[in-house]
N, C-alpha and C positions, 0 to 999 in steps of 0.2 A: 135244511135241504130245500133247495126251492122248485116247486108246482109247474113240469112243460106241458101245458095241457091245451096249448094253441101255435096249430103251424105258421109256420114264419111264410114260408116261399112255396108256392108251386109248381116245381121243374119245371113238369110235362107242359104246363102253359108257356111259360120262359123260356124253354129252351128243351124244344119238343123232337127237333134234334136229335141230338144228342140225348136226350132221355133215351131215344127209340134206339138209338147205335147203341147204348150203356144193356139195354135187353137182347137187342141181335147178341151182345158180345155174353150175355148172360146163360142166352139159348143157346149158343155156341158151346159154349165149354160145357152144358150139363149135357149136350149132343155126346162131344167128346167122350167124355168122362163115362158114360153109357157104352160107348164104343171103344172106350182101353178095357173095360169089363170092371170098373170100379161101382162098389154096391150103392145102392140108394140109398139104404141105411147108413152107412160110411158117412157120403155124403150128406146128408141133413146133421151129423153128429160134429161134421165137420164146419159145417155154417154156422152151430148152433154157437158152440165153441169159440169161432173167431168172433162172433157177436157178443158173446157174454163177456168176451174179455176187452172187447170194446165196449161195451155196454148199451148197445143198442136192442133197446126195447123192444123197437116195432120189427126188426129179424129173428132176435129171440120169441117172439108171438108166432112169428111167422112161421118161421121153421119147427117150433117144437109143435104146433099145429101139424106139420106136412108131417113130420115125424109120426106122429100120433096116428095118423091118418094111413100113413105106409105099415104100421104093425111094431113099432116100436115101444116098447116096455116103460111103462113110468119110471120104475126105480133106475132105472138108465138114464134117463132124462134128469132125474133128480141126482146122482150123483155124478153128470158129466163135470162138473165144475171140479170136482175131484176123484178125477178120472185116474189119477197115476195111486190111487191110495185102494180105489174101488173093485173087486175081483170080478165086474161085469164083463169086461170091454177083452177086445179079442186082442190079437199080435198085429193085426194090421190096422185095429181100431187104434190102437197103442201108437203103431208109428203115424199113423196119421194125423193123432192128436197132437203129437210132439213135433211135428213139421209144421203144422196149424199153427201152433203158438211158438216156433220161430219165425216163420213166415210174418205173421200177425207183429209180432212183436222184434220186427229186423231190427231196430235202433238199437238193442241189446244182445249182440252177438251175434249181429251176420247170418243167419243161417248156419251155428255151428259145422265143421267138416263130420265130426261126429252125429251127428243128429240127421245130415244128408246122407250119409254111407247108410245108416239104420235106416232110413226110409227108402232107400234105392235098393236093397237088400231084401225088402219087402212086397217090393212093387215093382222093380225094375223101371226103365229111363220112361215106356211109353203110357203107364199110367202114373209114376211121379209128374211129368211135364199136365195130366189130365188135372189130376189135384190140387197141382199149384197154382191151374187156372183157376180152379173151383174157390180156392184161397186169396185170389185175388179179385176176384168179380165178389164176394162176398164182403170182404174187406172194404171192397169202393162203396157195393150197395150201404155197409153202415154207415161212410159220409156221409151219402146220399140223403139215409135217414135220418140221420142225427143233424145236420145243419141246419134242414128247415123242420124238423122239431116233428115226424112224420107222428102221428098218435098210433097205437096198437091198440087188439080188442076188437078191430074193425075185419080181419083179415079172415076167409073163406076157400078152401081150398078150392084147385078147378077140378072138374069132375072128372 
């Protein structure tokens, strides 16, 4: 396995931009997502998630950081990765887990029909549309980190 333990690229100097539109769009959706009534807990469990399965380091730092920080349980954290086995996670941690990683993982079956009915059953259309922002802003943010090689270990919650 080979050592990334030096960033490649600098967005915010390159392309400061657009870096700044990628956090409006960021801020934006966890606004939303606050305002469909969807929990902060959810939320981080659902970053955490799309990042592990992407495998981006410095989001999994991050977020199980904010997790931690919000009141979230270690042993939750330690068996998110197998979440569908684990008797932690709620009905709606469940279907959001399972949307996460259609979502995350479209190339492989679309967003099942099945998978969208259970998570819209769940949450209904005005917080499904919040989540799937949340899912998609997280999902860019791991390019983001993962192409110039962003390091983790550095990250601080805001107060």
């Amino acid at each position: 396995m080979t050592t990334r333990n030096s960033e490649r690229l600098d967005l915010n100097t390159h392309s400061a931009r657009t870096y700044s539109a990628m956090h409006r769009l960021a801020t934006t959706a966890a606004q939303a997502a606050t305002e469909a009534g969807l929990e902060g807990p959810l939320v981080e469990l659902v970053r955490i998630r799309a990042s592990q399965i992407n495998g981006c380091a410095f989001c999994i730092d991050m977020h199980t950081i904010d997790a931690r920080s919000a009141g979230e349980a270690e042993q939750r954290l330690y068996a998110l990765n197998a979440w569908e086995e684990a008797p932690f996670f709620t009905e709606r941690e469940r279907a959001a887990l399972e949307f996460t990683e259609s979502v995350t993982l479209v190339h492989d079956g679309h967003v099942p029909d099945d998978v969208y009915e259970r998570t819209v059953k769940v949450f209904g259309e005005e917080q499904l549309a919040a989540l799937l922002w949340i899912i998609v802003v997280i999902n860019s943010y791991n390019r983001v980190a993962i192409t110039p090689r962003l390091t983790p270990g550095n990250y601080k919650p805001s107060a």
